[in-house]
Each structure stands twice: as C-alpha cells, then as structure tokens.
PDB file of N, CA, C and O in Angstrom, chain B, residues numbered from 101:
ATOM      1  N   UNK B 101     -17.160  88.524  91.488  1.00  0.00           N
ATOM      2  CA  UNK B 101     -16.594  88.950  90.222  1.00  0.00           C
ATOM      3  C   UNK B 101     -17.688  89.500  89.328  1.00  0.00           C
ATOM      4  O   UNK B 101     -18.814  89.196  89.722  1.00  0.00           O
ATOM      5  N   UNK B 102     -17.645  90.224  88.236  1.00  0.00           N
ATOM      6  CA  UNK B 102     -18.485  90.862  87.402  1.00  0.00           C
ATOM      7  C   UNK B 102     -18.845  90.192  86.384  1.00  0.00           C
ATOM      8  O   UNK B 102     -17.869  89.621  85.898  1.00  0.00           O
ATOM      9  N   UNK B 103     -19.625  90.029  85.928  1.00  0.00           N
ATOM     10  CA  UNK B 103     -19.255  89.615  84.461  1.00  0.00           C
ATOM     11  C   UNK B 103     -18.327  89.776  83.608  1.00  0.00           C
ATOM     12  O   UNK B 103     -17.552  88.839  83.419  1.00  0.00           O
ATOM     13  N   UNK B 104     -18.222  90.621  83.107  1.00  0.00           N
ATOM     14  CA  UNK B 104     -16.987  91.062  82.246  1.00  0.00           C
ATOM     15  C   UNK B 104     -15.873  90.641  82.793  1.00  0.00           C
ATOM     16  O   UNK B 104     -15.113  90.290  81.890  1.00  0.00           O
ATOM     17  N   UNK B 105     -15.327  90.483  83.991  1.00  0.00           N
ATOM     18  CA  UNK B 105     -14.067  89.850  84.279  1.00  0.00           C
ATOM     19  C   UNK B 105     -14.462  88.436  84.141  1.00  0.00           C
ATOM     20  O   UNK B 105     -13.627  87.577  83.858  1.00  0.00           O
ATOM     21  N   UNK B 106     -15.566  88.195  84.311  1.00  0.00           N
ATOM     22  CA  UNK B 106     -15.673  86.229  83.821  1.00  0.00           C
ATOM     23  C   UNK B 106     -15.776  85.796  82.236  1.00  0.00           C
ATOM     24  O   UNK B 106     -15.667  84.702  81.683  1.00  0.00           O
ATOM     25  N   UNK B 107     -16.029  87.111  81.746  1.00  0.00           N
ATOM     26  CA  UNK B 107     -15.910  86.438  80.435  1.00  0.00           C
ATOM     27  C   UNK B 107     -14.931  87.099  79.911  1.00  0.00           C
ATOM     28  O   UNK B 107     -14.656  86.648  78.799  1.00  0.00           O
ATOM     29  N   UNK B 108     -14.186  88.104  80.272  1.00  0.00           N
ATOM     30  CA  UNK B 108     -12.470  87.922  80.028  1.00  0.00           C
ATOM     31  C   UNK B 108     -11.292  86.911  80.327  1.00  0.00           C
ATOM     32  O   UNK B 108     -10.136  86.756  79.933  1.00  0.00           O
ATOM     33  N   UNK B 109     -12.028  86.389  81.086  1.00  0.00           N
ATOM     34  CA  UNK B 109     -11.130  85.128  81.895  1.00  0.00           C
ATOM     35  C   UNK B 109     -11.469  83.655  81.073  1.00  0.00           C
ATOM     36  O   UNK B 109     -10.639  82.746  81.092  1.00  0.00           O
ATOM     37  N   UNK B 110     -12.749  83.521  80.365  1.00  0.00           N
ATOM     38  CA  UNK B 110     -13.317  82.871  79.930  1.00  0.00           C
ATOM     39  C   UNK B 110     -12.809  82.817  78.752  1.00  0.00           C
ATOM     40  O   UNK B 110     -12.318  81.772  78.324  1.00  0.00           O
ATOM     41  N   UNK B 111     -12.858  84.143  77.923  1.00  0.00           N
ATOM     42  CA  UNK B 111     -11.966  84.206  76.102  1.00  0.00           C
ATOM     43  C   UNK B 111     -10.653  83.894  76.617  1.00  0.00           C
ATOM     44  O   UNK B 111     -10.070  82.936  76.109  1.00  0.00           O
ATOM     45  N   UNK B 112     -10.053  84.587  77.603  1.00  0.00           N
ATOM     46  CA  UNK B 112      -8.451  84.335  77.333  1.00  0.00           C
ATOM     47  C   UNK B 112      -8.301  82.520  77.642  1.00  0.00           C
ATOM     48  O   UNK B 112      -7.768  81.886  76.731  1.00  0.00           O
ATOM     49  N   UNK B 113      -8.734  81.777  78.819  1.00  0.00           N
ATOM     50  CA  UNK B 113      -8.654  80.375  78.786  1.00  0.00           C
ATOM     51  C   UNK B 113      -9.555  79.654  77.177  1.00  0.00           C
ATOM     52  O   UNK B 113      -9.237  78.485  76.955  1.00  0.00           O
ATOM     53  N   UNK B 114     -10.232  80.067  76.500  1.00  0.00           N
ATOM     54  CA  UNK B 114     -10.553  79.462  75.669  1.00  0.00           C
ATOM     55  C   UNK B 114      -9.606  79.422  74.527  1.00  0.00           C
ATOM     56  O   UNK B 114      -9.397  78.458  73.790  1.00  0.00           O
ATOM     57  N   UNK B 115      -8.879  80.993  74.464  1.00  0.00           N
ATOM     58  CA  UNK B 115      -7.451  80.917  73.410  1.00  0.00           C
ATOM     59  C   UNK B 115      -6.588  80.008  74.073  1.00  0.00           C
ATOM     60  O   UNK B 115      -6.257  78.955  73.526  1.00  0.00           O
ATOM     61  N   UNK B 116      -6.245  80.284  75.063  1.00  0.00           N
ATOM     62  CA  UNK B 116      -5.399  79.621  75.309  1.00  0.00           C
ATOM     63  C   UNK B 116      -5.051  78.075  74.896  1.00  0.00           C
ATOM     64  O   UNK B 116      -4.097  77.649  74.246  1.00  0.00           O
ATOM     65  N   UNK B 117      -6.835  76.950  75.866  1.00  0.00           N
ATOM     66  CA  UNK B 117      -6.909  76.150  75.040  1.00  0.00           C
ATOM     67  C   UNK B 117      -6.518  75.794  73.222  1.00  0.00           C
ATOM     68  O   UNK B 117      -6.067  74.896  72.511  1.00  0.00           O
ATOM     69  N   UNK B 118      -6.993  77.032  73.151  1.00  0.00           N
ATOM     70  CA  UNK B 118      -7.192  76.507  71.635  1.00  0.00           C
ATOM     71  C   UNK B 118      -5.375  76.526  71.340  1.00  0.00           C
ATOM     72  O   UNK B 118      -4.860  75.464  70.990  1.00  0.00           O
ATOM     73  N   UNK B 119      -4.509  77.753  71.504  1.00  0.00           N
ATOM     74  CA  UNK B 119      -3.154  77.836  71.287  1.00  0.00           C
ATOM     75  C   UNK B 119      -2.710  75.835  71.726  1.00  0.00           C
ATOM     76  O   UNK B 119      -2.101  75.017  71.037  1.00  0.00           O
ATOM     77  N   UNK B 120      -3.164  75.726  72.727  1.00  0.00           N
ATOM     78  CA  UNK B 120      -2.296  74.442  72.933  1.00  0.00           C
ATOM     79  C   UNK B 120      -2.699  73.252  72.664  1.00  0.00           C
ATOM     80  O   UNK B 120      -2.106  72.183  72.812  1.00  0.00           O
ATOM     81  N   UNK B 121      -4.110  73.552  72.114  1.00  0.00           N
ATOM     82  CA  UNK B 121      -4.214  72.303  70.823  1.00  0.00           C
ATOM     83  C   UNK B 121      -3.534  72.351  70.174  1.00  0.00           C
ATOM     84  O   UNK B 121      -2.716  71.432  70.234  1.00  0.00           O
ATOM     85  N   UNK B 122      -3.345  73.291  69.200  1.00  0.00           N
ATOM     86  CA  UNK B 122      -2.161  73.591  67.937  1.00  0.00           C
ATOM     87  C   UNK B 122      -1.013  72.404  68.188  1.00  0.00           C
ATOM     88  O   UNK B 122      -0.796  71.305  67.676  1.00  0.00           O
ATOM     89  N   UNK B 123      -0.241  73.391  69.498  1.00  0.00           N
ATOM     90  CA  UNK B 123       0.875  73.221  69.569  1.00  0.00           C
ATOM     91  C   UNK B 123       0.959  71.615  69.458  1.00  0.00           C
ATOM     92  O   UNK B 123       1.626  70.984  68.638  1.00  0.00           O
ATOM     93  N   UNK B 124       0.200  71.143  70.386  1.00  0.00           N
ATOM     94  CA  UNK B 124       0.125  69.558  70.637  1.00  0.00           C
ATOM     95  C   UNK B 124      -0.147  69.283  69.131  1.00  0.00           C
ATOM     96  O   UNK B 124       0.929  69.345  68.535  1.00  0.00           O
ATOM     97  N   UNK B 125      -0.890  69.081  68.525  1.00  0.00           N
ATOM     98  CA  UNK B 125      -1.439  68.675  67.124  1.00  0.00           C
ATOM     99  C   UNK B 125      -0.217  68.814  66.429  1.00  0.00           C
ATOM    100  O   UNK B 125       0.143  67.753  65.919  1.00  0.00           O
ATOM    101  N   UNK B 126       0.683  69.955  66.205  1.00  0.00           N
ATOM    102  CA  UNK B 126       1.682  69.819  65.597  1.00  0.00           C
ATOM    103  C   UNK B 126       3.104  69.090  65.721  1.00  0.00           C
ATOM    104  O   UNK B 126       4.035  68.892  64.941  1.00  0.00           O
ATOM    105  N   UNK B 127       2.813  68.746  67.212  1.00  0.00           N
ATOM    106  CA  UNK B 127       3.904  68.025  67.992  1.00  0.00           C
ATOM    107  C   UNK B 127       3.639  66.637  67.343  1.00  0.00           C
ATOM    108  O   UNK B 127       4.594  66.000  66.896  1.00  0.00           O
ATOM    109  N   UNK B 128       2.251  66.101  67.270  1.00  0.00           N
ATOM    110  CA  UNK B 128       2.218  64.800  68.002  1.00  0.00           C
ATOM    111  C   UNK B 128       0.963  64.254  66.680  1.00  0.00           C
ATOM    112  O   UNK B 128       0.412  63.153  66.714  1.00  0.00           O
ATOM    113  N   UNK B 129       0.755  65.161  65.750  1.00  0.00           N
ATOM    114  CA  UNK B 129       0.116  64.337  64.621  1.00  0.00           C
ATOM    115  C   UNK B 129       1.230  64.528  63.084  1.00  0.00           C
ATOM    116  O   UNK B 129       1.927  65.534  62.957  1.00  0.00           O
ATOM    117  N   UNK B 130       1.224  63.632  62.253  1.00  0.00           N
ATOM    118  CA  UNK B 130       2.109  63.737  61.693  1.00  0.00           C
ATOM    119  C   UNK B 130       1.386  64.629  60.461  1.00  0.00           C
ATOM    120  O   UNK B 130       1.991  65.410  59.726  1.00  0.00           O
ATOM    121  N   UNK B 131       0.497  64.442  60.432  1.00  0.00           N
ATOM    122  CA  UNK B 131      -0.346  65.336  59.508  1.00  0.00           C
ATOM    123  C   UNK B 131      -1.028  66.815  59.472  1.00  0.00           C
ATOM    124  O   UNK B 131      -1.849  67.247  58.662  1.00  0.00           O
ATOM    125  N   UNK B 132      -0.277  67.633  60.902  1.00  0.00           N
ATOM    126  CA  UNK B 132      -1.390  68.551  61.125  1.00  0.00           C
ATOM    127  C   UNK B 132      -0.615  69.657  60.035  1.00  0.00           C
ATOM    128  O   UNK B 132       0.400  69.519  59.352  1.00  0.00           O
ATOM    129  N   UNK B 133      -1.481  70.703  60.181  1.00  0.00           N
ATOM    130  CA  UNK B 133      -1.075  71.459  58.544  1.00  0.00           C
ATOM    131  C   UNK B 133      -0.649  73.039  58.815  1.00  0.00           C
ATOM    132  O   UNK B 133       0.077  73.323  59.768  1.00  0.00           O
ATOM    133  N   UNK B 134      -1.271  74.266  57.699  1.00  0.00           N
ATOM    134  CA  UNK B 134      -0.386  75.299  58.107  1.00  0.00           C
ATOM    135  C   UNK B 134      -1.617  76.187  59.043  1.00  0.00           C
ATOM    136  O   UNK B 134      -1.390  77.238  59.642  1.00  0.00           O
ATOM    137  N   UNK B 135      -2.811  75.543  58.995  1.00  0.00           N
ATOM    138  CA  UNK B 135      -3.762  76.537  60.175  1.00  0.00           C
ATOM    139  C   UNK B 135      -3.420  75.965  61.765  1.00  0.00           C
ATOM    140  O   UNK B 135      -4.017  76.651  62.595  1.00  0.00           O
ATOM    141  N   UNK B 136      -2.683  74.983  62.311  1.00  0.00           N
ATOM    142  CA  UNK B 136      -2.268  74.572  63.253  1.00  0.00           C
ATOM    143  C   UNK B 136      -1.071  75.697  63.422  1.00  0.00           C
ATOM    144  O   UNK B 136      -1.181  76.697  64.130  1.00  0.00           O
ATOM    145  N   UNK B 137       0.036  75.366  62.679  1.00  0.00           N
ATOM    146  CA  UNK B 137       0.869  76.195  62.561  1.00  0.00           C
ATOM    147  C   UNK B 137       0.801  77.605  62.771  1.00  0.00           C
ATOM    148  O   UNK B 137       1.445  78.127  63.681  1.00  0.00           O
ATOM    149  N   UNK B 138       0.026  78.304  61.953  1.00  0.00           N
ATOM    150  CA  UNK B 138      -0.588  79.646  62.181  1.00  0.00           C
ATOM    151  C   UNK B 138      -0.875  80.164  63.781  1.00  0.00           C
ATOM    152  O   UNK B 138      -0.235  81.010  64.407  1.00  0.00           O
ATOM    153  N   UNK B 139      -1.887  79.484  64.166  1.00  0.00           N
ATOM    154  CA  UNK B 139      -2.440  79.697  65.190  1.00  0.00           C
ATOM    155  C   UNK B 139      -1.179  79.010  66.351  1.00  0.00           C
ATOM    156  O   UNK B 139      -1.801  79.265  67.383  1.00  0.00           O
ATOM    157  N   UNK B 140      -0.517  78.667  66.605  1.00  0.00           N
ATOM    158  CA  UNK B 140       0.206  78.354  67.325  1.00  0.00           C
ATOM    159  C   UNK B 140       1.727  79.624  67.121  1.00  0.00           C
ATOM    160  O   UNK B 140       2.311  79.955  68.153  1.00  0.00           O
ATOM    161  N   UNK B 141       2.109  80.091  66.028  1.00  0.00           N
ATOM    162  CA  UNK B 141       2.456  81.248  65.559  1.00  0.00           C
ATOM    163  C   UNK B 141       2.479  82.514  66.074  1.00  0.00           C
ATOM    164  O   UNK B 141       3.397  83.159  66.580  1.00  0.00           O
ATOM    165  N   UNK B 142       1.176  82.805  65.842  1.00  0.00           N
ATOM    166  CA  UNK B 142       0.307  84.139  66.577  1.00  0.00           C
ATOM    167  C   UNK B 142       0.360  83.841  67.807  1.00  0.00           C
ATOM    168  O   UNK B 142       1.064  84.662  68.395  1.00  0.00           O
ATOM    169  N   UNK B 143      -0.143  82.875  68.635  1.00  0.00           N
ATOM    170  CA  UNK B 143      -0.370  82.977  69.809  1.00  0.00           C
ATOM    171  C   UNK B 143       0.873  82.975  70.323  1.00  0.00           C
ATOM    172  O   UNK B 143       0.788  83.150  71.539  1.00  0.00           O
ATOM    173  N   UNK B 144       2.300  82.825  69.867  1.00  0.00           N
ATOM    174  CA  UNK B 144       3.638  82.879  70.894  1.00  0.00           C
ATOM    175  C   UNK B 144       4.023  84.194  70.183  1.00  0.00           C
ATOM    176  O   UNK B 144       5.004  84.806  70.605  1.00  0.00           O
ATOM    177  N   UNK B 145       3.168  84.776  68.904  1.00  0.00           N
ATOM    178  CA  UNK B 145       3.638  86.372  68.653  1.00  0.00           C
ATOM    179  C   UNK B 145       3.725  87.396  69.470  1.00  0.00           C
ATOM    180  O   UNK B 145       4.572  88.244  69.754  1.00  0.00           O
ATOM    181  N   UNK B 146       2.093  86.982  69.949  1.00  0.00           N
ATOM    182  CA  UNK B 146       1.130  87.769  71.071  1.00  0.00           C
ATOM    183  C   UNK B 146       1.464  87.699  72.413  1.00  0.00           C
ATOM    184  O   UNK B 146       0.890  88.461  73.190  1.00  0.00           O
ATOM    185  N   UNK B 147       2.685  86.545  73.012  1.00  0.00           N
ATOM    186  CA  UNK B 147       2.935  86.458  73.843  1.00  0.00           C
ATOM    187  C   UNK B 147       4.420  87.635  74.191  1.00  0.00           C
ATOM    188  O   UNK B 147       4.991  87.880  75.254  1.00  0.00           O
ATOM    189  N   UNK B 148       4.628  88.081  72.986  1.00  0.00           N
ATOM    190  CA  UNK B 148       5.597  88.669  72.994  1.00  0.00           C
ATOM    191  C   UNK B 148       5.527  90.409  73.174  1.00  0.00           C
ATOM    192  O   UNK B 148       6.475  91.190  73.249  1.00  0.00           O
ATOM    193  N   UNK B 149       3.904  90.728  73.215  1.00  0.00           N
ATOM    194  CA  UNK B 149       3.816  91.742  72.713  1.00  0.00           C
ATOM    195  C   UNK B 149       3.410  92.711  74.310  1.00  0.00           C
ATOM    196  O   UNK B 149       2.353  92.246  74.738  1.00  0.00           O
ATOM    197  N   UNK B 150       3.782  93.532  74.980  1.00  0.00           N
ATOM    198  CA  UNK B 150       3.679  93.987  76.583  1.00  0.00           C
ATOM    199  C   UNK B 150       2.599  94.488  76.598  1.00  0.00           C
ATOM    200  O   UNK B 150       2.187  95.263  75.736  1.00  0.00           O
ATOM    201  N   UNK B 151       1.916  94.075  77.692  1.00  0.00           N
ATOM    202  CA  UNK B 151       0.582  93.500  77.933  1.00  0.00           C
ATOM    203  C   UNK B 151       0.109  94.624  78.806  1.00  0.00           C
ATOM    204  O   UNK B 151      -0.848  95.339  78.511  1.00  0.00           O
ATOM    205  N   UNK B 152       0.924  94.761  80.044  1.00  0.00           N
ATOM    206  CA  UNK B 152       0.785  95.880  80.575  1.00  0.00           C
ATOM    207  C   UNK B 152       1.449  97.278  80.554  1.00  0.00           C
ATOM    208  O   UNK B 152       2.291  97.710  81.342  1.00  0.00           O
ATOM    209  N   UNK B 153       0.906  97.878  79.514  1.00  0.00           N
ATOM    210  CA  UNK B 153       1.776  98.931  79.007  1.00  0.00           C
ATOM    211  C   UNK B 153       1.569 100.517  80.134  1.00  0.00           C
ATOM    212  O   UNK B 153       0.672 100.132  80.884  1.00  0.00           O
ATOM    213  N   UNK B 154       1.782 101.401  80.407  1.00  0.00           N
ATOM    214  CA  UNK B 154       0.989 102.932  81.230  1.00  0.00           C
ATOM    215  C   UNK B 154       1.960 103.967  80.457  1.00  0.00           C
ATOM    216  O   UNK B 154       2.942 103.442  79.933  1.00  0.00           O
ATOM    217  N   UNK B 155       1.845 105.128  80.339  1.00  0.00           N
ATOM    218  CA  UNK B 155       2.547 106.128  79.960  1.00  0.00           C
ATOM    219  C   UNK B 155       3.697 105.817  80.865  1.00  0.00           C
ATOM    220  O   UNK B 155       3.633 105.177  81.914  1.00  0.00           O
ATOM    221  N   UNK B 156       5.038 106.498  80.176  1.00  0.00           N
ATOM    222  CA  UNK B 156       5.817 106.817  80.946  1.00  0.00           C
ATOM    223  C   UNK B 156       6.284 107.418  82.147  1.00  0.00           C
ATOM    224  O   UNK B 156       7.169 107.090  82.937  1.00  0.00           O
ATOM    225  N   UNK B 157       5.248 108.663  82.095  1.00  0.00           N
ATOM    226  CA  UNK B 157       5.368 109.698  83.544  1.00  0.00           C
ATOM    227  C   UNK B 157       4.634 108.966  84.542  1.00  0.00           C
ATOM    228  O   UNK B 157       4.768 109.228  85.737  1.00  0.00           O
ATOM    229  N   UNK B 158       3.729 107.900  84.044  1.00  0.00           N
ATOM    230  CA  UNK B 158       3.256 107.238  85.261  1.00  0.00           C
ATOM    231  C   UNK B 158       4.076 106.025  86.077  1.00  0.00           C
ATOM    232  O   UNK B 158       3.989 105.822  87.288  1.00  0.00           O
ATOM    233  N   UNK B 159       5.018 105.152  84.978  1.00  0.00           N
ATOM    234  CA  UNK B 159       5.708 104.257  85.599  1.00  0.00           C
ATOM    235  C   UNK B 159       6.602 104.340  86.655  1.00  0.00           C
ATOM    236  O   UNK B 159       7.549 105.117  86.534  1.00  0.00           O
ATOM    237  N   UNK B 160       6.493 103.751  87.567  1.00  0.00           N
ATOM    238  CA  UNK B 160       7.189 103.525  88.593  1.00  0.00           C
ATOM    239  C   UNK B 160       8.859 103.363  88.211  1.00  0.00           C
ATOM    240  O   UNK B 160       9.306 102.340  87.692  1.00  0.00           O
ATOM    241  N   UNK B 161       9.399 104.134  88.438  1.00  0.00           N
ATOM    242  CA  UNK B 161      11.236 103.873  88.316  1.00  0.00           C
ATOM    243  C   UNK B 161      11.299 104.310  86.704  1.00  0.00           C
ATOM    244  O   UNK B 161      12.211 103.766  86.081  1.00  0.00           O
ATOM    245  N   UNK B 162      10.630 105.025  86.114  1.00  0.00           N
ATOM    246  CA  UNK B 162      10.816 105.268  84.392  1.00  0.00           C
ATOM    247  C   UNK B 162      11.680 106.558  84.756  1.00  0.00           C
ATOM    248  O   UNK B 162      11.639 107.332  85.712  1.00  0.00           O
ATOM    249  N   UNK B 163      12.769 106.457  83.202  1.00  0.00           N
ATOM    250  CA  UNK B 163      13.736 107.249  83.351  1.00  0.00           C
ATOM    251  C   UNK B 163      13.147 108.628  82.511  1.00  0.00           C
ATOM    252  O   UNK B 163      12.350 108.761  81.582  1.00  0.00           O
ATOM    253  N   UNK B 164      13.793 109.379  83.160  1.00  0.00           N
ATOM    254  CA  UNK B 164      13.361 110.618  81.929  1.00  0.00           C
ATOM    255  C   UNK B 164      14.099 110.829  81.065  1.00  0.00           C
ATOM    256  O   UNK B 164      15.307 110.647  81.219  1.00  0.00           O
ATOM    257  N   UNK B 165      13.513 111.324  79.786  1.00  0.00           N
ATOM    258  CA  UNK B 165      13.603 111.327  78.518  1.00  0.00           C
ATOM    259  C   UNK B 165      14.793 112.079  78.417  1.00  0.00           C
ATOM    260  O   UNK B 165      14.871 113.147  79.024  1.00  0.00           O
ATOM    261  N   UNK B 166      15.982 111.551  77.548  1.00  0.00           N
ATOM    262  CA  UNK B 166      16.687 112.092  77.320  1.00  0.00           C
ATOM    263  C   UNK B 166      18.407 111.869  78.554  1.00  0.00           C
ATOM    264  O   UNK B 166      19.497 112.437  78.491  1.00  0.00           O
ATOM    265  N   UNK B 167      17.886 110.833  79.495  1.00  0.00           N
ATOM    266  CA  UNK B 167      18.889 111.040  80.524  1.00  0.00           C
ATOM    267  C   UNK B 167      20.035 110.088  79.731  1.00  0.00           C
ATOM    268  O   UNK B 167      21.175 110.483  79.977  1.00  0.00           O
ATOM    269  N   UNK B 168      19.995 109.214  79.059  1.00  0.00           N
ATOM    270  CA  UNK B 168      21.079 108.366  78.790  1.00  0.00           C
ATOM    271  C   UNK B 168      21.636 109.014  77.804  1.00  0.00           C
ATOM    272  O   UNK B 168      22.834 108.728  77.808  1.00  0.00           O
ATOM    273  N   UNK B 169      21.381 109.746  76.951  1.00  0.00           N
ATOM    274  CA  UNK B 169      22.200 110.644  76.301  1.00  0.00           C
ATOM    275  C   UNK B 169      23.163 111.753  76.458  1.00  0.00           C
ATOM    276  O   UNK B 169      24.130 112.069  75.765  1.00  0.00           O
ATOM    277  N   UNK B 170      22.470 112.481  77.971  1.00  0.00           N
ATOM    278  CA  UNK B 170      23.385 113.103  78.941  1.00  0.00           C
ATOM    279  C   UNK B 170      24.310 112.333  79.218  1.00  0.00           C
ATOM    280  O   UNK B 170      25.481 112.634  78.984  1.00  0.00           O
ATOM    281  N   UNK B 171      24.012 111.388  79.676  1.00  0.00           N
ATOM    282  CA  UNK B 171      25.079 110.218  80.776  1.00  0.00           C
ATOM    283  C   UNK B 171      26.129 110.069  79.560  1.00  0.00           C
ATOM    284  O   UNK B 171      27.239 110.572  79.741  1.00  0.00           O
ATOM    285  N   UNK B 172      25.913 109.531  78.547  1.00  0.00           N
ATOM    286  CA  UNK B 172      27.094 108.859  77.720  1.00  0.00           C
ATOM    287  C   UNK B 172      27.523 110.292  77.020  1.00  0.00           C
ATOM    288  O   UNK B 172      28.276 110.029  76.083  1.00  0.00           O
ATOM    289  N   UNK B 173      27.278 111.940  77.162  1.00  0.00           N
ATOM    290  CA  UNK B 173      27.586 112.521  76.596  1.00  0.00           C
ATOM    291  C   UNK B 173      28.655 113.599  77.456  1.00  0.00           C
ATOM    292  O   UNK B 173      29.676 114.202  77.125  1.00  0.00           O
ATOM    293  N   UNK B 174      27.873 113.507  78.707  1.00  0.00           N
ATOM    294  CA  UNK B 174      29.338 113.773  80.275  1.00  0.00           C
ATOM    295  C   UNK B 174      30.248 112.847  80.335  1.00  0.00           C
ATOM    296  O   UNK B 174      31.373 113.118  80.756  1.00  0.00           O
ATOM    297  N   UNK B 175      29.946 111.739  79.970  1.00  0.00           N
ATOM    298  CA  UNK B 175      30.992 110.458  80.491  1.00  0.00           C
ATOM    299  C   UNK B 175      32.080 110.684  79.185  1.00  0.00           C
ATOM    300  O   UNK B 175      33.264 110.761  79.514  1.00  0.00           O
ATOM    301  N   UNK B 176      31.828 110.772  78.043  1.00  0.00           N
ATOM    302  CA  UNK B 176      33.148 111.042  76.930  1.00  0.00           C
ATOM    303  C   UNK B 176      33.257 112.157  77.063  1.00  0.00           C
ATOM    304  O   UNK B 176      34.447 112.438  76.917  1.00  0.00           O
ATOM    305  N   UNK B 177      32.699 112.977  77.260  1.00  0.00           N
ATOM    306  CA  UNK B 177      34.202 114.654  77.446  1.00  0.00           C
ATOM    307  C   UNK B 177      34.941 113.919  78.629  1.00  0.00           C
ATOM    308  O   UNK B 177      36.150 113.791  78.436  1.00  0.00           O
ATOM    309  N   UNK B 178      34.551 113.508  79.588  1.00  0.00           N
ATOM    310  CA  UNK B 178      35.244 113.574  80.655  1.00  0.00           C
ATOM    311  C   UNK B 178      36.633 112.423  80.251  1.00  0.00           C
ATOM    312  O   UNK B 178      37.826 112.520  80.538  1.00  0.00           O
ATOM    313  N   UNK B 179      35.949 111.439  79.545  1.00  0.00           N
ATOM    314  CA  UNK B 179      37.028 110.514  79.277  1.00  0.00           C
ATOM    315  C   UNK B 179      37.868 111.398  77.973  1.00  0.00           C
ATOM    316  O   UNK B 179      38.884 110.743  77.736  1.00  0.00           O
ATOM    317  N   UNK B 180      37.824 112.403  77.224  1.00  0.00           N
ATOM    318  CA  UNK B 180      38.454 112.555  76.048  1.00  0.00           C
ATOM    319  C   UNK B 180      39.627 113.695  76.681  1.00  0.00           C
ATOM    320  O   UNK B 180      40.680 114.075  76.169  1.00  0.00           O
ATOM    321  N   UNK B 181      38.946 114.094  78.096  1.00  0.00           N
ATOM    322  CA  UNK B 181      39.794 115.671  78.825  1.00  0.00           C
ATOM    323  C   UNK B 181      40.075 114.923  79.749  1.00  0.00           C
ATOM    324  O   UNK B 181      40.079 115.672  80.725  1.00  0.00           O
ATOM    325  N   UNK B 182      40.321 113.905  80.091  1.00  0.00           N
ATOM    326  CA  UNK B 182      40.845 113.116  81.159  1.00  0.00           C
ATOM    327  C   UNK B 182      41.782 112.653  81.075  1.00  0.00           C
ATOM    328  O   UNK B 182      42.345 112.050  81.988  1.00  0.00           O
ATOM    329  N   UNK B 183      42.353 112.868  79.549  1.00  0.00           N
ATOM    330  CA  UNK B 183      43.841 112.344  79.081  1.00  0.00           C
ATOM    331  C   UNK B 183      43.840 110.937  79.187  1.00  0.00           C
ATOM    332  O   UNK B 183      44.933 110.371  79.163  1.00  0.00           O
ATOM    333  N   UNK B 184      42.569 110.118  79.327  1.00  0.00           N
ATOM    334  CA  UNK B 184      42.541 108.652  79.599  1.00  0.00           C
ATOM    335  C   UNK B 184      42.414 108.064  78.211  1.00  0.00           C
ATOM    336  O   UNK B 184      42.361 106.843  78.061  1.00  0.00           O
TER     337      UNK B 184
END
C-alpha cells in the first residue's frame, strides 16, 4: 500500500472512531452536551452525501438526458388518442 492510502484509511477510521464516541456518549452519559451532538450530526449528514460520484456519460447504465420526458410525453398522447 502507499502511503497516502494508509493515511486515508487512517483519517477516515480515526473519524469514524471519533463519530462513535459521540454517538455512545450521547446514548449512555446523561450529561453529554451539544458538541457530542454536533459531531454525531455531521457525521450521519456526511453519510448521506454520494461518495462515489463520475459524470454521467461515464456511468454504467446512466440514462440520457432528457429520456423520461419523452417517455411520459409519448405515453399521454397515446393515452389521450387512445380514447382510453
């Protein structure tokens, strides 16, 4: 491994740790406060946020732009001249 992948691997397990102190601390002390909170916060923000993003024209199975607007825009003439 390189460096840089060991100390990427290294920050992300050290957040991590740290995220699940929080969480625990807030679970399980009756006193923990709003920087526990915070940081336990952010870190399920960040979990939300897509991680592995690529352009579109590169993704595998990505639709092209504009097709679902065709689709739902053939599909009602057809249903409005379909007498349905």
């Amino acid at each position: 491994m390189t460096t840089g992948r060991v100390l990427r691997r290294g920050v992300v397990l050290g957040f991590g740790a740290l995220w699940w102190w929080a969480v625990a601390r807030l679970l399980l002390v009756p006193d923990a406060g709003a920087v526990e909170g915070a940081v336990a916060a952010g870190g399920w923000g960040l979990s939300l946020l897509p991680v592995h993003c690529m352009p579109k024209a590169r993704a595998e199975g990505a639709l092209a732009a504009g097709r679902w607007r065709r689709t739902w825009r053939v599909s009602n003439a057809r249903r409005f001249t379909d007498g349905a």
